[in-house]
Structures are given as structure tokens and as C-alpha cells.
C-alpha positions in Angstrom: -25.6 -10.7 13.1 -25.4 -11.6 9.4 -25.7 -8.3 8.3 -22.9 -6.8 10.3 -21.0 -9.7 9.2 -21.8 -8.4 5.6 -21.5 -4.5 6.6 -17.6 -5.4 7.7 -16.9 -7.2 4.1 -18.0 -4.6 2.3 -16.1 -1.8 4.1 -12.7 -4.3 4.0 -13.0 -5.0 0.2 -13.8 -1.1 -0.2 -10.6 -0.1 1.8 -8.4 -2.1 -0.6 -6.0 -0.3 -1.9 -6.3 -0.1 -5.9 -3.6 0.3 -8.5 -4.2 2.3 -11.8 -3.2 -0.2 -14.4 -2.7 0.7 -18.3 -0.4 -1.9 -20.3 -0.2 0.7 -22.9 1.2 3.6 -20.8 4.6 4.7 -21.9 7.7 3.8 -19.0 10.9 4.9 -18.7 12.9 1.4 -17.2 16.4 0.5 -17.7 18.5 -2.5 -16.1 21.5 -0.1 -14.3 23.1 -1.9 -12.5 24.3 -5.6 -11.9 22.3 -7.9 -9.3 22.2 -10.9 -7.5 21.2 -13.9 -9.4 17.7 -14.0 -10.2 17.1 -10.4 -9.7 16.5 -7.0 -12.1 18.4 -4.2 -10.9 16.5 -1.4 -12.5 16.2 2.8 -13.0 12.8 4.2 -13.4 11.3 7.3 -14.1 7.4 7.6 -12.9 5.0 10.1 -12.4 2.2 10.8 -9.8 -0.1 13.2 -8.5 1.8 13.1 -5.1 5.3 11.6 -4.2 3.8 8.3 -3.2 1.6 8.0 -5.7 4.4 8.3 -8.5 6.9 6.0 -6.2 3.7 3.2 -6.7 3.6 3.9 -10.5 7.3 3.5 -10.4 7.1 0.0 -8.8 4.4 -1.5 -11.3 6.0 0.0 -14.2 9.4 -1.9 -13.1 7.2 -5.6 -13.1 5.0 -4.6 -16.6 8.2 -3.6 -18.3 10.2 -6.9 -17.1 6.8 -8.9 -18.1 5.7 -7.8 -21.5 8.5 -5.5 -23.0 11.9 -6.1 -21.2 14.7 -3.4 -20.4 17.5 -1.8 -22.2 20.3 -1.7 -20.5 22.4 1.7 -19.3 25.9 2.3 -19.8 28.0 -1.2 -19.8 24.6 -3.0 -19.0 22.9 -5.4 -21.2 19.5 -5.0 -22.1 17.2 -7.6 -20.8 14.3 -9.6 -22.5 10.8 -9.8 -21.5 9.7 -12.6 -18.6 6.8 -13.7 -21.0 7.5 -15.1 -24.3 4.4 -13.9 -25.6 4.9 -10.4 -24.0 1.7 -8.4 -25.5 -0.2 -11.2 -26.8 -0.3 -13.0 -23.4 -1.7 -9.7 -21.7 -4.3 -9.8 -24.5 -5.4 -13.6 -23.8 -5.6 -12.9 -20.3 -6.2 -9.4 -19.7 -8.6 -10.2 -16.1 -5.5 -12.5 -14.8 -3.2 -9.2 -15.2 -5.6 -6.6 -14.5 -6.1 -8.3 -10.7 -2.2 -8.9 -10.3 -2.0 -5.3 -11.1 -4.6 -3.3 -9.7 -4.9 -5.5 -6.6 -1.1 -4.5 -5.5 -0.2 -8.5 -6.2 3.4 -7.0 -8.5 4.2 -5.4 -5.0 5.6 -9.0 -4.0 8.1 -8.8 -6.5 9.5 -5.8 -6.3 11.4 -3.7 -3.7 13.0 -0.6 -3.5 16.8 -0.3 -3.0 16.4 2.6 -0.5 13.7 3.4 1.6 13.9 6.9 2.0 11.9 9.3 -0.3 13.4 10.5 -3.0 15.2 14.1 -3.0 16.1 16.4 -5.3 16.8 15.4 -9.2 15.2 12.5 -8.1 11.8 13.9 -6.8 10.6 17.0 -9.0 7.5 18.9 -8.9 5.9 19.2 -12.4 2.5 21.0 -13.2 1.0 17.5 -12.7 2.2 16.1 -9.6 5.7 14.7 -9.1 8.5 12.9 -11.6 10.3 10.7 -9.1 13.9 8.6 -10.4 14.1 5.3 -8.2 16.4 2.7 -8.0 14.0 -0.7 -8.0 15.4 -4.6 -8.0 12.0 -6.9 -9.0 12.6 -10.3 -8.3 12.9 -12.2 -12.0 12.5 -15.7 -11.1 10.1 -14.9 -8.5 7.8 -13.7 -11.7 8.9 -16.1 -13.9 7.8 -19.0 -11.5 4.6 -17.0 -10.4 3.5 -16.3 -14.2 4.7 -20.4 -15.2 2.6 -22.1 -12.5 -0.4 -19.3 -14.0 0.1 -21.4 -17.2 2.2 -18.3 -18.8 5.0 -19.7 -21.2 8.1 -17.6 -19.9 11.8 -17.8 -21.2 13.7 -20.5 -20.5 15.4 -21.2 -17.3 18.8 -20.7 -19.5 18.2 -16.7 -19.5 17.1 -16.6 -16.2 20.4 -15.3 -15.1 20.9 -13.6 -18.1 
């Protein structure tokens, strides 16, 4: 019994889906629009070997950018500051904490897209390496904030929350 017991953990934790996770890959995230309180309304440009895989890159770069770097803004929009006020040096103190929330699909809680469909023409481009995809993403600011506080991650102040 034990050993089928064992057999089925093994195959579960081997079925996991798994995120490839890079802090120092380049993204392409703006704020574009305005949202409800407490939320990121964002653009982003990501690339994949298949449609799905570059929507999933799309979603993670959204919560990295909003964690370490922050967002310029587009247009009338204001650029946005990171959620960390250590941005880079907190990734470097606790690179295992991030590397699980990240390649375990964890971000995925804090970040939805604004329309489900897949996306279609200038939006969803075939390249020589897979697909460039343009998605309109909101990731939940506070939601991170308060996730990465209770961590023991020094964010900004509740004052730019809404910022």
C-alpha cells in the first residue's frame, strides 16, 4: 500500500505545472489604463513558443515588473513604482522564496486577464520563435503588497497604494 501511496505523490508533484522564471529577462509592461483601487491595469508584450505559452510569460512578467521594477505609464498614465522597496536586492536576499512563487504558478493569484479570449491579430503574431502576444492584464497591487508584507518583504507604504 505504501508504495502506491508514494507512486501517486510522485506522479502529482511531477504533473505540476512549472513556470520558467528569469528576474533578469527584459519585459515590455506599461500601466494603460486607469483601475479600480488597489489594482494595476497593465499592457504587456510577451513571447512564447506557442500562444499559451507567451500568454503565461505575459502574466508573470506583469507581477515581476510591479514587484521589483515598477511601470511606466502610457499616454496620460502615470508611471507606477515598484511593490518592494528593495526591488532587486530583496529578490537577491531571497531568491528560493521568489523562485517558488514564480515557477510554482503562485503570481497566477494576482493576476487576471481583462479578456479571456485568445489574442488575434496585432495582438497575436507569429515570429521565427513562437508567438509575440499584446495583452491587457490588471494584477492585484494590494493583493501583492499584503502577500509579500506578511513574507517579511518591506513594500511601499500604504500611502501609494492607490497611487
Amino acid at each position: 500500500m505504501l508504495p502506491l501511496v508514494l507512486a501517486l505523490l510522485v506522479s502529482v508533484n511531477a504533473d505540476a505545472k512549472k513556470y520558467p522564471f528569469d528576474i533578469d529577462t527584459s519585459r515590455e509592461v506599461v500601466i494603460t489604463r486607469s483601475a479600480t483601487a488597489g489594482t494595476k491595469m497593465v499592457k504587456v508584450v510577451a513571447y512564447g513558443r506557442t500562444v499559451d505559452k507567451a500568454i503565461d510569460q505575459a502574466m508573470m512578467d506583469a507581477v515581476v515588473a510591479l514587484t521589483f521594477f515598477g511601470a511606466s505609464g502610457e499616454n496620460e498614465m502615470e508611471a507606477c513604482p515598484a511593490i518592494l522597496l528593495d526591488g532587486r536586492a530583496a529578490y537577491d536576499e531571497k531568491k528560493e522564496f521568489f523562485g517558488q512563487f514564480f515557477q510554482k504558478g503562485h503570481f497566477l493569484s494576482y493576476v487576471k486577464r481583462v479578456n479571456s479570449n485568445y489574442p488575434t491579430g496585432k495582438n497575436n503574431i507569429k515570429t521565427s520563435k513562437g508567438r509575440k502576444v499584446q495583452l491587457i492584464l490588471l494584477v492585484d497591487w494590494n493583493g501583492l503588497s499584503a502577500y509579500y508584507k506578511n513574507s517579511g518583504l518591506k513594500t511601499v507604504t500604504s500611502s501609494l497604494m492607490d497611487y
